[in-house]
C-alpha positions as CSV (number, residue, x, y, z in Angstrom):
1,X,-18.2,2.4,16.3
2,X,-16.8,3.0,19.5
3,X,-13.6,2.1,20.3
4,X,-12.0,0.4,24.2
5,X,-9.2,1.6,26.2
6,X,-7.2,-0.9,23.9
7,X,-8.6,0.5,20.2
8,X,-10.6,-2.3,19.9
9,X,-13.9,-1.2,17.6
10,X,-17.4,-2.5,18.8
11,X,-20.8,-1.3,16.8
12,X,-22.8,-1.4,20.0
13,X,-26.2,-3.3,19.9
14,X,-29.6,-2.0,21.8
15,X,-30.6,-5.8,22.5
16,X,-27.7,-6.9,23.9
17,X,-26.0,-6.0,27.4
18,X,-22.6,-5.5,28.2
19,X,-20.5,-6.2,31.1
20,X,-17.7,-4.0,32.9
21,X,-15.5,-5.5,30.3
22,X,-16.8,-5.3,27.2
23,X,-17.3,-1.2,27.8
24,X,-16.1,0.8,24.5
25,X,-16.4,4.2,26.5
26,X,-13.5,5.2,23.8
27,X,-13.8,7.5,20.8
28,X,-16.5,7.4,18.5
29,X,-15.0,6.7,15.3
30,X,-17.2,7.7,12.5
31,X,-17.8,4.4,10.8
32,X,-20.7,4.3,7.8
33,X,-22.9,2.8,11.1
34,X,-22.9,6.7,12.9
35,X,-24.8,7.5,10.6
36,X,-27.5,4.9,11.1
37,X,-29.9,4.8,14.2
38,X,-27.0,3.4,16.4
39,X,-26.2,2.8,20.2
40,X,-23.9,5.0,22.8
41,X,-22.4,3.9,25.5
42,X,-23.9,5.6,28.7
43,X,-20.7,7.0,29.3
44,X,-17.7,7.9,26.6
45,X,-15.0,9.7,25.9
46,X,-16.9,12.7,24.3
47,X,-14.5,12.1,21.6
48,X,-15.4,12.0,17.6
49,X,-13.1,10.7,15.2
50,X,-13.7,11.0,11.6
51,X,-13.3,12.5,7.6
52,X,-13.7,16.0,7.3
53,X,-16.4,15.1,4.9
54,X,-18.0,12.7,7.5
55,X,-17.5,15.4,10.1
56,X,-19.5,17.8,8.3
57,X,-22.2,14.7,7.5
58,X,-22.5,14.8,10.6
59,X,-23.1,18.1,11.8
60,X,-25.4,19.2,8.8
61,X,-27.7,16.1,9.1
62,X,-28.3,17.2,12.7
63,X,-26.7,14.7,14.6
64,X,-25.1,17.0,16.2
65,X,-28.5,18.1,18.5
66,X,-28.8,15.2,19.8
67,X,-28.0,14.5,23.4
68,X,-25.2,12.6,22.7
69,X,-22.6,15.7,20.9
70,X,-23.0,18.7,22.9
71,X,-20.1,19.3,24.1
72,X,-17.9,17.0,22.1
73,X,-14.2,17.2,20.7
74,X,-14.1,16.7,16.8
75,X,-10.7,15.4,15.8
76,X,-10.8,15.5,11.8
77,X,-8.7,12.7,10.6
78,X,-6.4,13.9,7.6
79,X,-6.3,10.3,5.1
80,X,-2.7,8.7,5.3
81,X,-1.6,10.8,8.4
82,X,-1.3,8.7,11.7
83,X,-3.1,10.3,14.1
84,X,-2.1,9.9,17.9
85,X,-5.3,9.9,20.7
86,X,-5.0,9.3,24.2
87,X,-7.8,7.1,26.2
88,X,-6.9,6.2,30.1
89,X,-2.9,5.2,29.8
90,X,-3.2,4.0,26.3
91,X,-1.7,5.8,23.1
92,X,-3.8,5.0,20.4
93,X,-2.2,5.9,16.6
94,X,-5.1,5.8,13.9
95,X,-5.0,6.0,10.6
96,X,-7.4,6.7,7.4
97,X,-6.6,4.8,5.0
98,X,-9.0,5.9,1.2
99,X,-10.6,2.9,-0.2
100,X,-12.2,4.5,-3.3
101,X,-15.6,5.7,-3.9
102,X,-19.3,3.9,-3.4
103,X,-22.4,6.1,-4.2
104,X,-20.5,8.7,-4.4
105,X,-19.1,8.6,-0.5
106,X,-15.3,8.0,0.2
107,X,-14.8,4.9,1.0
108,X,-12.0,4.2,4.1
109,X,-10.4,1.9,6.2
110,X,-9.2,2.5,9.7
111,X,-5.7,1.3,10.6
112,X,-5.2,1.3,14.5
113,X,-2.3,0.4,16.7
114,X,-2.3,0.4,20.4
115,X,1.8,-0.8,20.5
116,X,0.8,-4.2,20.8
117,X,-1.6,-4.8,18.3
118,X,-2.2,-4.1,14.7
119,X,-5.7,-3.6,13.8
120,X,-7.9,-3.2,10.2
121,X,-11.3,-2.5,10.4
122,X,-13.3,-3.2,7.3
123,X,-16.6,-0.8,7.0
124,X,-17.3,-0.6,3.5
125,X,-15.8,-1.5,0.2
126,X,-15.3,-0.3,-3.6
127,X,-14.6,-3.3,-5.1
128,X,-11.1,-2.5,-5.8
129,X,-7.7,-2.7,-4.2
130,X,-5.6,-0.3,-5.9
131,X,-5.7,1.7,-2.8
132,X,-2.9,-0.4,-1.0
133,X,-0.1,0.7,-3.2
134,X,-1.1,4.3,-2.4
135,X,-1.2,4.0,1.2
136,X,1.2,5.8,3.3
137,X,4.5,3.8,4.5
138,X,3.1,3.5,8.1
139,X,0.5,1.4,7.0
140,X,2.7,-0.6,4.5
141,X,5.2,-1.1,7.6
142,X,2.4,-2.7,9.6
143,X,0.9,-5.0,6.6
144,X,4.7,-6.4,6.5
145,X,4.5,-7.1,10.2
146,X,1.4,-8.6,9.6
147,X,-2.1,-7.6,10.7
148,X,-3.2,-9.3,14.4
149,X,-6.9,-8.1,13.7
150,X,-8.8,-7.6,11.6
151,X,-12.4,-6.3,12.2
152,X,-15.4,-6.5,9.5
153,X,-19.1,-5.0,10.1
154,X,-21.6,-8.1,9.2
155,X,-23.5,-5.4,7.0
156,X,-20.5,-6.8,4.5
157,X,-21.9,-10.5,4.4
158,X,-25.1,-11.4,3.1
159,X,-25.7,-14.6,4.8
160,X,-23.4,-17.5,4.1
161,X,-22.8,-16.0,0.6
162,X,-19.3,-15.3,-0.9
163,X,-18.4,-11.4,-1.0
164,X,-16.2,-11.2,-3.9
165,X,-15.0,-8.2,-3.0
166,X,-14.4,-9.0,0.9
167,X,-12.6,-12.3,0.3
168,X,-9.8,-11.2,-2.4
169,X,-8.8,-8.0,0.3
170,X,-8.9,-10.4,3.3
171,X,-6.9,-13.3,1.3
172,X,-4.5,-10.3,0.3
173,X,-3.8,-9.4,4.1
174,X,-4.3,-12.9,6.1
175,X,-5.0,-11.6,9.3
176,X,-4.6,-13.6,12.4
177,X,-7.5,-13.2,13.5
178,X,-11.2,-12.2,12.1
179,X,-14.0,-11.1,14.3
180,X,-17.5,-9.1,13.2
181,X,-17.8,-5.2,14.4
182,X,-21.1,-6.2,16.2
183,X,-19.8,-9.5,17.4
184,X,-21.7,-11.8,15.3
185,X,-20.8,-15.1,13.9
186,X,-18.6,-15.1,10.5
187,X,-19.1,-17.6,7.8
188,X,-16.6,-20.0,7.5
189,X,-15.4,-19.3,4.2
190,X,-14.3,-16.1,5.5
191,X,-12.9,-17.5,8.8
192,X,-10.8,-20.1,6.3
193,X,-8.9,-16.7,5.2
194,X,-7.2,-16.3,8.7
195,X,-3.6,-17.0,9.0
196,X,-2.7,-20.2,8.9
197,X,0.4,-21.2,11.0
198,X,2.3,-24.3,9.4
199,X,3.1,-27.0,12.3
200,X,7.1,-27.7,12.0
């Protein structure tokens, strides 16, 4: 996924066009979807986020000859350790958050802020939720606050069908807002999970 000058994640899709606007020419952020036949921006930052494990996924299954990583920056993100990246006059602090294991791959969640927003971006998940005790204090400070966004790739949902899994972590968190990674439309069950403000 490729992130905006704002740190707003899009999965970028080869049938659909995009306006001046809607350009992620940010990081790439190494989401479970680089590692699928996926779309890149004409022009980006030339900047890879990621695991050290998904870093070195990367470069051993020969991604890293195609046209679109020579001469890249890889920035290895350490799990619970904010980590600061510039794009245009936005400071961008992003953080891994571990989500357990799934076939064997680490499982993680990415926690952005941009000092306006607070965003969680939902890849894959475990099936459990014991990794929110155990993440670090910067993340726990912005789940008080409350999360503003909270972004989920549609390869979650199957259909209209409840995801178990999906449902109890977004009912946990009650973002304020929901919206897919390749802006598709959400079930409404899912949508029903949004923060709810109570009229006075």
């Amino acid at each position: 996924m490729f992130l905006n000058d704002l740190g707003q994640p899009l999965i970028l899709d080869a049938e659909k066009q995009y306006g001046p606007f809607e350009q992620h020419s940010g990081a790439l952020v190494l989401s479970s979807a680089a590692f699928k036949h996926h779309v890149v921006p004409k022009e980006w930052s030339k900047v890879v986020l990621g695991s050290e494990p998904d870093l070195c996924r990367l470069r051993l299954g020969n991604l890293s000859n195609t046209p679109y990583f020579p001469n890249c920056t890889f920035k290895s993100l350490s799990p619970n350790k904010p980590t600061k990246i510039e794009h245009g006059e936005t400071n961008i602090t992003i953080t891994l958050i571990p989500a357990g294991k799934s076939d064997d791959l680490e499982i993680y969640l990415y926690y952005i802020e941009n000092g306006y927003t607070r965003i969680l971006v939902v890849d894959r998940l475990s099936g459990y939720l014991d990794f929110l005790p155990k993440a670090n204090l910067y993340f726990h400070r912005g789940l008080s606050l409350g999360i503003d966004v909270m972004y989920i790739d549609e390869c979650l949902l199957d259909g209209t069908q409840l995801n178990e899994d999906l449902y109890a972590l977004v009912h946990l968190i009650r973002p304020t807002h929901i919206y897919g990674l390749r802006q598709k439309e959400l079930p409404k069950w899912l949508l029903d999970l949004r923060l709810q403000k109570v009229p006075y």
